[in-house]
N, C-alpha and C positions, 0 to 999 in steps of 0.2 A: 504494500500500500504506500504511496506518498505521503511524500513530508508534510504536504498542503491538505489532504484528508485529514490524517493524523489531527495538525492542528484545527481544522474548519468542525473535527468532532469534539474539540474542546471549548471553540470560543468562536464565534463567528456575529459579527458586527453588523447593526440593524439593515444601516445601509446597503450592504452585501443582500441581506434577506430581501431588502425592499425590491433590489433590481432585479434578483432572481423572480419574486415575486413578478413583477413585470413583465417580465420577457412571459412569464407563464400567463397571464391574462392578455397579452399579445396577441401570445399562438390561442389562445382558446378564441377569444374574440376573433381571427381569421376563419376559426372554423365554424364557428355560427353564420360567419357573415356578418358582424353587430359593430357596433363601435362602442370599444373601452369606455365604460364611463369617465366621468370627470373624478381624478385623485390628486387631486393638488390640496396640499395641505393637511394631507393625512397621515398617519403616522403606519408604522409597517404593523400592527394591530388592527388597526380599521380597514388598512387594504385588503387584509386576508377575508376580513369579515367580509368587503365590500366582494371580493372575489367571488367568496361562498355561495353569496345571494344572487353573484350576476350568474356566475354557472345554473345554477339552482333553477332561475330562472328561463335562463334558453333554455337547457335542458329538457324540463319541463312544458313549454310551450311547444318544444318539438315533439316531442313524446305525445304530444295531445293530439296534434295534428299528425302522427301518424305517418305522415308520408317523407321519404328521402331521412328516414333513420338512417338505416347500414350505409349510407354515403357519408353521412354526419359521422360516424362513429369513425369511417375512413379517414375522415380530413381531421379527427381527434388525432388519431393513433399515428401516423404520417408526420402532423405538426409536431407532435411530443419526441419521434423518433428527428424530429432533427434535433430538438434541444437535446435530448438524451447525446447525438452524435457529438453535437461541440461540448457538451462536458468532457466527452470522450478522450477528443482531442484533447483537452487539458489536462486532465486525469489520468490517464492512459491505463485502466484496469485492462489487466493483465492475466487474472484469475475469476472463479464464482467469488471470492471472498470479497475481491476488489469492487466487484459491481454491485456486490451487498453496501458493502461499507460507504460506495458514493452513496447510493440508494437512502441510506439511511439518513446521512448529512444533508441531500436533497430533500427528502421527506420531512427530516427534523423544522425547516422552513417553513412547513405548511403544518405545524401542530400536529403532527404522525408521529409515532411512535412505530418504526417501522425495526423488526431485527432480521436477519438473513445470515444464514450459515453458509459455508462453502459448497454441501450439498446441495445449495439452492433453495431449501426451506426458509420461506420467509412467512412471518407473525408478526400479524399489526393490531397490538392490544390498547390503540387508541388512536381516534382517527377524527381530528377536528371536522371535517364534513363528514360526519355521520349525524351531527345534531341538523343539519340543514337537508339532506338527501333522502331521500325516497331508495324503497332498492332500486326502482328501475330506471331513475337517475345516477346510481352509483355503479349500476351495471355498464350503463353508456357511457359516463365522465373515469369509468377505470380503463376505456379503448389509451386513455392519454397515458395510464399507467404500463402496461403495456407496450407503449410506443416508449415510452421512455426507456424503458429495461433494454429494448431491442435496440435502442438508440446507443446506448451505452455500450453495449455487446455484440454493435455491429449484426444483428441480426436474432439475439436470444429471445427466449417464447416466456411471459410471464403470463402461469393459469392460476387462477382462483379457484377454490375451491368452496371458500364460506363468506359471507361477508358481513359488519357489523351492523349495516343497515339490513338484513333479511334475520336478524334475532338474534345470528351469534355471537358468542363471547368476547370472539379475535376475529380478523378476518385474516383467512390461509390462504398461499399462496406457493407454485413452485416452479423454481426458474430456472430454465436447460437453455444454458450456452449452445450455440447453433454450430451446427457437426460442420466444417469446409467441406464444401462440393469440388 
């Protein structure tokens, strides 16, 4: 793992969170089609709430309407795999361990409590949007998590198995690095 992991799993400063923050209501906002709302003057506390709700939102409205989901979930899972990619790039995990431990430091940003083991077992025994999500909002907004994992590992598959919004405890997860073709 790097020096930069290492230390961003010990201390890691608002403004670092805000931007990351950022870039992720970016790529979501691209994938609705929406425009970012107005965040000036917000503090990286109320962005995340502010995020929670704007997901929450499209989300939702799409979900009602029914129509052009699996394309929506597409352009989640795509936008995420590129931010996944350029953390990549800076990161450069190397291992399952490696992409756990960005995973977690990226997560830790969004009030997740996310752990992953080198066998790719991953447990999130707390998950700031679970008080705003529906499951079948968090079914479609985890297309980004997904995308992200694969972003990071160039191609890796993260499946869910449970999740906090449909009653369980944790939500479970398992993540297989992508075989070269």
């Amino acid at each position: 793992m790097s020096i930069l992991v290492n230390m961003l799993q010990i201390y890691m400063p608002d403004y670092i969170k805000k931007r990351a923050l950022m870039q992720l209501f970016e790529s979501t906002a691209a994938a609705f089609a929406a425009e970012v709302p107005p965040l000036a003057g917000l503090d990286y506390e109320d962005c995340l709430a502010q995020y929670a709700r704007f997901a929450q939102a499209q989300a939702e409205r799409r979900l009602r309407g029914g129509r052009e989901v699996e394309a929506l979930e597409q352009r989640l899972y795509w936008n995420a795999v590129e931010m996944g990619q350029q953390h990549s790039k800076w990161l450069r995990p190397g291992t399952v361990q490696d992409v756990m431990d960005i995973g977690r430091v990226l997560y830790r940003i969004l009030d997740i409590d996310l752990q992953g083991d080198a066998r790719g077992e991953v447990v999130i025994s707390r998950c700031y949007f679970s008080r705003f999500y529906s499951a079948e909002v968090c079914r479609l907004m985890s297309a980004m998590d997904r995308g992200l994992f694969a972003g990071l590992s160039n191609g890796g598959e993260l499946t869910f198995s449970s999740r906090i919004t449909e009653g369980q405890p944790c939500c479970r997860a398992h993540f297989a690095w992508a075989v070269p073709k």
